[in-house]
N, C-alpha and C positions, 0 to 999 in steps of 0.2 A: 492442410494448412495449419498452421500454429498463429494462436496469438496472445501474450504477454500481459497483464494488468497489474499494473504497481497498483495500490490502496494503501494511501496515507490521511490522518487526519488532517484538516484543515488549518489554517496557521490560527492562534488564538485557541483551540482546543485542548484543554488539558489532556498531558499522555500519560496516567499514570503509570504504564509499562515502559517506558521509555524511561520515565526518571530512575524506577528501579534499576533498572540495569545501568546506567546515570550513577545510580548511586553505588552498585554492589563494583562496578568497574572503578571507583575511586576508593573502596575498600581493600581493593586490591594492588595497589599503589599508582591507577593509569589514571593523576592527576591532571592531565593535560585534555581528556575528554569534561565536557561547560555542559552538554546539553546531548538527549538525545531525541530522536523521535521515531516511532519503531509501528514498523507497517507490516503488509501481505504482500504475497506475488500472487499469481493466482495463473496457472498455465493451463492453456485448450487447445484441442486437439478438435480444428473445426472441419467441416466439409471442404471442398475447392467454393461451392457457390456460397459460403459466409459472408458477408463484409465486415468491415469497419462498424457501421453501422449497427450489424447484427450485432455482435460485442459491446456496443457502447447503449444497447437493449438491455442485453444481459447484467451488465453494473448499474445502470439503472433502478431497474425491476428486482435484484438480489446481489451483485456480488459486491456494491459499495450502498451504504447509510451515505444517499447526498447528504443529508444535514451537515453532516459534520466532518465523512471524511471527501477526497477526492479521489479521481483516477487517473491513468495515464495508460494508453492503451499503444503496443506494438502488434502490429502483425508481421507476418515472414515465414 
């Protein structure tokens, strides 16, 4: 079984990776990008007896900082 983890920060979190690129894409003349905000994926390769649950362990406990950022978890 596979399952998927977006890891983005939280709204009101400064990105300072995100503005860079924010910025180096508007040096580049792609005026039309305002804003960005620049995250993880994070792909596993779990047993068949995993859950949801076990995953949303796992970003917990290491693969997201609740403080500040969020997750979003797919399995399939």
């Amino acid at each position: 079984m596979k399952a998927r983890v977006h890891v983005m920060l939280k709204n009101g979190v400064l990105d300072p990776q995100g503005e860079a690129v924010r910025h180096a894409l508007g040096t580049m003349g792609f005026d039309a990008v305002t804003g960005v905000r620049q995250g993880k994926v994070i792909d596993l390769e779990l047993a068949d007896t995993a859950t949801e649950a076990d995953v949303r362990a796992m970003c917990e406990k290491l693969l997201a900082n609740t403080v500040i950022e969020r997750y979003d978890i797919e399995m399939g």
